[in-house]
C-alpha positions as CSV (number, residue, x, y, z in Angstrom):
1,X,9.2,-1.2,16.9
2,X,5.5,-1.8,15.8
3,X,3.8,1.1,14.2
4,X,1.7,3.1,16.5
5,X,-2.2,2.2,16.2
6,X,-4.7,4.7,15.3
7,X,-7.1,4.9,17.8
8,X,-10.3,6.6,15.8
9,X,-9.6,4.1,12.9
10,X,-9.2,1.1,15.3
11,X,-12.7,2.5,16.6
12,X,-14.3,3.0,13.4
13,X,-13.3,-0.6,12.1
14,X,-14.9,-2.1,15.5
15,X,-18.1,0.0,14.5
16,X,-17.9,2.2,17.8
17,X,-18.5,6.5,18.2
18,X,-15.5,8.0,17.7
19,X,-15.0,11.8,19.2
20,X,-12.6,14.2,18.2
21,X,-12.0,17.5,19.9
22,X,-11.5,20.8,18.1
23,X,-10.4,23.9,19.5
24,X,-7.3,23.1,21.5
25,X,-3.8,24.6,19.5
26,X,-0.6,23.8,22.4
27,X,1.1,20.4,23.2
28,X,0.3,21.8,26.7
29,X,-3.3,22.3,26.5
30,X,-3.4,18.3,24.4
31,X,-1.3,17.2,27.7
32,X,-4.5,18.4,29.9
33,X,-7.0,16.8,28.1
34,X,-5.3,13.6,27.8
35,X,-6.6,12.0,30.7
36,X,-10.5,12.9,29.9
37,X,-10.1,10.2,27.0
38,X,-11.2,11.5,23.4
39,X,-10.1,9.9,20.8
40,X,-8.6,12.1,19.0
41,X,-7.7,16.1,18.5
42,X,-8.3,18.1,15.5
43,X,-5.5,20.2,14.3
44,X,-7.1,23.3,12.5
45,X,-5.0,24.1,9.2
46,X,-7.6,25.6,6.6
47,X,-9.3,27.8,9.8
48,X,-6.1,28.1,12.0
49,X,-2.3,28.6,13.0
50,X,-1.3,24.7,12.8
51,X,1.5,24.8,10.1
52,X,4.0,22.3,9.0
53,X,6.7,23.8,11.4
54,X,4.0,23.2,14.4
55,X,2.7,19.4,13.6
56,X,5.5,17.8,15.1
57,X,5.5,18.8,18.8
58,X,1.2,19.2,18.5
59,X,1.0,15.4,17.0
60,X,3.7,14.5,19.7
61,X,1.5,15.3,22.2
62,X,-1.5,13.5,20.8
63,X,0.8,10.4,20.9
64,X,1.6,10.5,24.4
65,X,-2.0,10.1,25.2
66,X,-2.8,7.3,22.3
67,X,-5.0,10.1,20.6
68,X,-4.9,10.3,17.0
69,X,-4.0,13.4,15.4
70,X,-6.3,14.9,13.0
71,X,-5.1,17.7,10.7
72,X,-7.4,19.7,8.6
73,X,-5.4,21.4,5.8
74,X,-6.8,24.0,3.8
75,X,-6.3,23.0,0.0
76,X,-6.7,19.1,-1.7
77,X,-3.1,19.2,-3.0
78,X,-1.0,15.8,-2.8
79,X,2.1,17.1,-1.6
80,X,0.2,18.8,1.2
81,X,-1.3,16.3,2.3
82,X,1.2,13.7,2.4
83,X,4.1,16.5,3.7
84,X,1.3,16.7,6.5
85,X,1.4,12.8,7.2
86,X,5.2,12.9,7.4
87,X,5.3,15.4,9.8
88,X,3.5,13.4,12.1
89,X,-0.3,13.5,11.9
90,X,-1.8,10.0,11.9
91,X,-5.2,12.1,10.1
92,X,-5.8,14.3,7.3
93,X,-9.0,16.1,6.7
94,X,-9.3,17.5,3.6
95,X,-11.8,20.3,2.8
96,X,-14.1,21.0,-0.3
97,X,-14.7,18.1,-2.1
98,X,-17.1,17.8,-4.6
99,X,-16.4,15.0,-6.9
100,X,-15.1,11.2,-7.8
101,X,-11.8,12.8,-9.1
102,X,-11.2,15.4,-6.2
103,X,-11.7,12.2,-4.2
104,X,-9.6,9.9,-5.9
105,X,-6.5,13.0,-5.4
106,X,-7.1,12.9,-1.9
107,X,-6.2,9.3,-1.7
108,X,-3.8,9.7,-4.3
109,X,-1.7,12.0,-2.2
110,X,-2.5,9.9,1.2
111,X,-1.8,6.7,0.5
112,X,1.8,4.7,-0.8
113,X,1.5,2.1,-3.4
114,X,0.0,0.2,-4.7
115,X,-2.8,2.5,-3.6
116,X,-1.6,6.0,-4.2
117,X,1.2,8.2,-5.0
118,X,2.2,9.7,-1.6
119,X,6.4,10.6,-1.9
120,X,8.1,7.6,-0.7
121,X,9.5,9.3,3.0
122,X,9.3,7.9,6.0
123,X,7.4,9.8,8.8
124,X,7.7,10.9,12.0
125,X,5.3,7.9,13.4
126,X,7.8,5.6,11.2
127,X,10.9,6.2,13.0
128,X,12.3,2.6,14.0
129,X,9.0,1.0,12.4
130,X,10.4,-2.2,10.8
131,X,8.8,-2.1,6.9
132,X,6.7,1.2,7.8
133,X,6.4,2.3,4.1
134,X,4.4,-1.3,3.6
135,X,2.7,-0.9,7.0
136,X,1.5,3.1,7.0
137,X,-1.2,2.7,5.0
138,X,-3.0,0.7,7.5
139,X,-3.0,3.1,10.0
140,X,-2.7,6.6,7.9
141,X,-6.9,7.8,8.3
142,X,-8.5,10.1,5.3
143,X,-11.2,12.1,5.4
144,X,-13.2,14.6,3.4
145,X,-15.7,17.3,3.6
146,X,-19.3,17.4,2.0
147,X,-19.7,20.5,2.5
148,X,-21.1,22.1,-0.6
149,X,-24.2,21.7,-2.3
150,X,-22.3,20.4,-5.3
151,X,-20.6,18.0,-3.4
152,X,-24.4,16.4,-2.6
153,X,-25.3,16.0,-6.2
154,X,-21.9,14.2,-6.8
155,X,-22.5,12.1,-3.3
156,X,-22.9,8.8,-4.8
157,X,-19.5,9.2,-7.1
158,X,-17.6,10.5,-4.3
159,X,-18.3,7.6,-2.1
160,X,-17.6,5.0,-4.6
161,X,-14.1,6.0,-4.2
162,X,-12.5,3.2,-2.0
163,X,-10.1,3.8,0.8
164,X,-11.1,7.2,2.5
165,X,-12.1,6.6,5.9
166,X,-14.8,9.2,7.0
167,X,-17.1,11.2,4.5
168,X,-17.6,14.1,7.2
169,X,-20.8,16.4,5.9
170,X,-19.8,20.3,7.5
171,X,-22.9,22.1,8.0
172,X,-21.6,25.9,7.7
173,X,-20.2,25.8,3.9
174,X,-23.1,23.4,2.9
175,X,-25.6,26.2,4.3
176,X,-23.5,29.0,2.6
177,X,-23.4,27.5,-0.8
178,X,-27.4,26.6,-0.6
179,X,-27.4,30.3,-0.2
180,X,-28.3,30.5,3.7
181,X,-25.4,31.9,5.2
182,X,-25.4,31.4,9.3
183,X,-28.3,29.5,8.9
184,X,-27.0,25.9,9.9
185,X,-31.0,25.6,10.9
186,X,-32.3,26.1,8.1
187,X,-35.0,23.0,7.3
188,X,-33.5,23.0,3.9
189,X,-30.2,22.6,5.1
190,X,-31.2,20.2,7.7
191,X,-32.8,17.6,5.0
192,X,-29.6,17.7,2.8
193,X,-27.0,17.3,5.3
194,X,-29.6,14.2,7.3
195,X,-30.0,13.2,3.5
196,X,-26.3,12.9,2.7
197,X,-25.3,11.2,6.0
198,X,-28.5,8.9,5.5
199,X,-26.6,8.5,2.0
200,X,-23.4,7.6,2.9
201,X,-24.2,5.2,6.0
202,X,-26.4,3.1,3.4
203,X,-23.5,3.5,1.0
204,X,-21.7,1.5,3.7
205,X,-19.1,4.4,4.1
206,X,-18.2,6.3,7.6
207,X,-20.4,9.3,8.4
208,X,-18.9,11.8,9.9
209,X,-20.4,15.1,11.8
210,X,-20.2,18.2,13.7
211,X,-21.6,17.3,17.0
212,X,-23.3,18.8,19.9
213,X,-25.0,17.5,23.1
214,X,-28.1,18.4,21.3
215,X,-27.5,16.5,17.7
216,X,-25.6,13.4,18.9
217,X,-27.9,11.1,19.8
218,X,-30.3,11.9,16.5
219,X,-27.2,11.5,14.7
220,X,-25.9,7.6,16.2
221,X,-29.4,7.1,15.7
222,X,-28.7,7.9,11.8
223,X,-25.9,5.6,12.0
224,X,-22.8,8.2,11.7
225,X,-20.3,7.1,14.0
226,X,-17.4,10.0,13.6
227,X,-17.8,13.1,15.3
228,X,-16.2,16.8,15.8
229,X,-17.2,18.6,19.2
230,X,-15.9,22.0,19.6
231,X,-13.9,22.3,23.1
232,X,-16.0,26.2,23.1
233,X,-19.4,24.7,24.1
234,X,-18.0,22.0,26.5
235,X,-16.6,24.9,28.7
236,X,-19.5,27.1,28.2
237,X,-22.2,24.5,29.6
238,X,-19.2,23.7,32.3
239,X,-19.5,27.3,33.5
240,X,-23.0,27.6,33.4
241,X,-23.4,24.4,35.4
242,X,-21.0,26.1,37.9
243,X,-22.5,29.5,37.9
244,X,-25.7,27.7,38.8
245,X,-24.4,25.8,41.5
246,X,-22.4,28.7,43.0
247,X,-25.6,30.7,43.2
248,X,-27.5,27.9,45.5
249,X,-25.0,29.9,48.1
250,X,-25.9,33.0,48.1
251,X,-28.7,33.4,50.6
């Protein structure tokens, strides 16, 4: 059996938008979206309920649908991030970090050797896989979050670090720790997060962002290629759209 492709990091190699949904937390809720063709779905473990005991059944269901399965956990700790990968996710998005070293530790933990020191086990995406511990870490996908204002002074060492696929800058931790808290608009936040994208797509890395209908096209105009879209906003302009419609009716 061949090892099942990753579908953002097959798109990301191939220099096309990648879009991964957030927002959706039951196998039966990943089942319905399936067929409206994201690439991926992100599994909220700093933020949410997705645990250890649930990434089987929720990265199942991502499989079905040839979505890859992106799992946020909430500390940069190798065994977590590796026990995460054997359970199933074919992603791991580590949070908060702000230097070359916390860098290097998140590819540490996510990668085999030669390249890191993630336990020798073989996954649930490496049952029946002929050689799968010298095949996962082609399609095992890291990424990180820029999302303090420390992490921007330390931008260039951070990216220098090889094999991490997406440098995703988060907007709501960068504001906080520039001191504007809720203030994602802020035109100081604004230049440092365009700045630090700008950054990282002239680095030659993977940008990656929090998207809306508003910010996307500014932002594959900036280059970034990897986004988050929160399934929240999708309904809400679904609803209004609908609302809108159904009052055309009433005479």
């Amino acid at each position: 059996m061949e090892l099942r492709t990753n579908r953002a990091k097959d798109k990301l190699a191939k220099g096309e938008i990648v879009t991964i949904v957030s927002g959706i937390t039951h196998p039966d809720d990943i089942d319905a979206v399936g067929p409206i063709g994201f690439d991926g779905i992100w599994l909220e473990g700093e933020h949410g309920a997705t645990d250890a005991a649930e990434i089987g059944n929720l990265t199942r269901a991502c499989d079905i649908w040839g979505m890859t399965s992106v799992v946020r956990v909430n500390l940069n700790e190798q065994g977590l991030i590796y026990r995460t990968f054997d359970r199933g996710a074919q992603a791991v998005v580590v949070p908060h970090v702000n230097n070359g070293a916390e860098a290097r530790n998140v590819v540490e933990g996510g990668k085999f050797t030669p390249i890191g020191k993630r336990g020798m086990f073989t996954s649930r995406q490496g049952y029946a896989v002929d050689d799968y511990l010298n095949k996962a870490n082609d399609e095992t996908m890291l990424i990180v979050l820029i999302e303090d204002i420390i992490a921007w002074e330390n931008l260039d060492e951070i990216i220098a670090v090889d094999d991490i696929d997406v440098f995703f800058v988060a907007p709501s931790d960068f504001a906080a720790s520039m001191g504007h808290i809720g203030d994602l608009q802020h035109p100081d936040v604004i230049a440092k997060i365009n700045d630090s994208l700008t950054r990282i797509v002239s680095g030659g890395r993977n940008a990656g962002a929090l998207a809306t209908n508003e910010n996307v096209a500014a932002y594959v105009e900036m280059g970034v290629r990897f986004f988050m879209t929160g399934v929240g906003p999708w309904i809400g302009n679904g609803y209004e759209s609908f609302i809108t419609n159904a009052k055309t009716g009433i005479k």
